[in-house]
N, C-alpha and C positions, 0 to 999 in steps of 0.2 A: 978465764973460762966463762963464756954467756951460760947462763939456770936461769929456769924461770920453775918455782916454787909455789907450789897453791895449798891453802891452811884456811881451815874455814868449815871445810864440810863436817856433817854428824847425822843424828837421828832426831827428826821433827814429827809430830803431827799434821796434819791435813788444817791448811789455814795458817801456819805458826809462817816463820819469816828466817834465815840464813842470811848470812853473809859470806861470801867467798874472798879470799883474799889470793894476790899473784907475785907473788915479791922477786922480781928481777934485780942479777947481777949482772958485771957486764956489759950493760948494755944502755944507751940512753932512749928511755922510755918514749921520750918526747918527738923522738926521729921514727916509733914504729908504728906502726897499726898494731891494736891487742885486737882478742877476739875469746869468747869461751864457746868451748865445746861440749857434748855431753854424749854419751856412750851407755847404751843398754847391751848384756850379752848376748852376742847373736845378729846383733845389732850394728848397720854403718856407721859412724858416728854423724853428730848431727851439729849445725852449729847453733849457736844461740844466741849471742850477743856479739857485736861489734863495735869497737870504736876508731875509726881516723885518725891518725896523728894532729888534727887540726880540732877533734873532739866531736866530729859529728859520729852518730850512735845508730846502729842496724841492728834490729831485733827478729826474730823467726816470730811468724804467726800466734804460735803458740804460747809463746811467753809476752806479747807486748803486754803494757800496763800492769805489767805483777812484776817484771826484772827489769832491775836498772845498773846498766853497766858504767864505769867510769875508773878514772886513774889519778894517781897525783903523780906527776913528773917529777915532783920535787925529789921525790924519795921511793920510784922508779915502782910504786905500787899500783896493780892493776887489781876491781873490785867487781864482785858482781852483787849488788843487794837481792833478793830474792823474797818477795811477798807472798799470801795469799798462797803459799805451797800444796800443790795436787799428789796424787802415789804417782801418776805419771811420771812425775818430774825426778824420780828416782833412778840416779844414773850417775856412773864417773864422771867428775866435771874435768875437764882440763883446761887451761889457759895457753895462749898461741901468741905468734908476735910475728912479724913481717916486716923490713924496712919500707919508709916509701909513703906514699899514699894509698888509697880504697877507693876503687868505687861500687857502689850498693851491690850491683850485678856477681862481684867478686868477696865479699866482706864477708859470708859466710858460708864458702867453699874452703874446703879441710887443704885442696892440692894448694892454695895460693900462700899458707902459713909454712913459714922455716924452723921455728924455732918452740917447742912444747914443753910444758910441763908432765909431770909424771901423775897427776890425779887427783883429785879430794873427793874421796864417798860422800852422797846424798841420800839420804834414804828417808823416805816420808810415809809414814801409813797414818 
């Protein structure tokens, strides 16, 4: 059975720093494109980070220079570091996967991801 699991989220202050964690079964990391999402209530979800199966990395506006996404194939984990944290950035994160390649145009559209996790609360004030 493919899961993909996310671990990582909590309650920060304003500036402090998270890491997200996306531990896939199932599946080999290394053949997919990951991506995280993030979800306010009321809200579309939105995307946030992207990475390539070949490692290159797509960020939203909003987050360059403070979130850094990446993965180790080895051991099928997908990460989001998170700096410099805003109340903004308060939102369900999720993690996603896709086979295949990305290009930027598509790397952080919600319809081109198959495969989700189920969530990790962020909450910053």
């Amino acid at each position: 059975e493919v899961q993909l699991v996310e671990s990582g989220g909590g309650s920060v202050q304003a500036g402090g720093s998270l890491r997200l964690s996306c531990a896939a079964s199932g599946l080999t990391y290394s053949h997919y494109c990951n991506a995280w999402f993030r979800q306010v209530p009321g809200k579309e979800r939105e995307g946030v980070a992207a990475i390539d199966s070949d490692g290159k990395t797509f960020y939203a506006d909003s987050v360059k220079g403070r979130f850094t996404i990446s993965k180790d194939n080895s051991d099928n984990t997908l990460y989001l570091q998170m700096n410099s944290l805003k109340s903004e950035d308060t939102a369900m994160y999720y993690c996603a996967a896709r086979p295949g390649r990305m290009t930027a145009i598509h790397a952080l559209v919600e319809d081109e991801y198959v495969l989700w996790g189920r969530g990790t609360q962020v909450t910053v004030s």
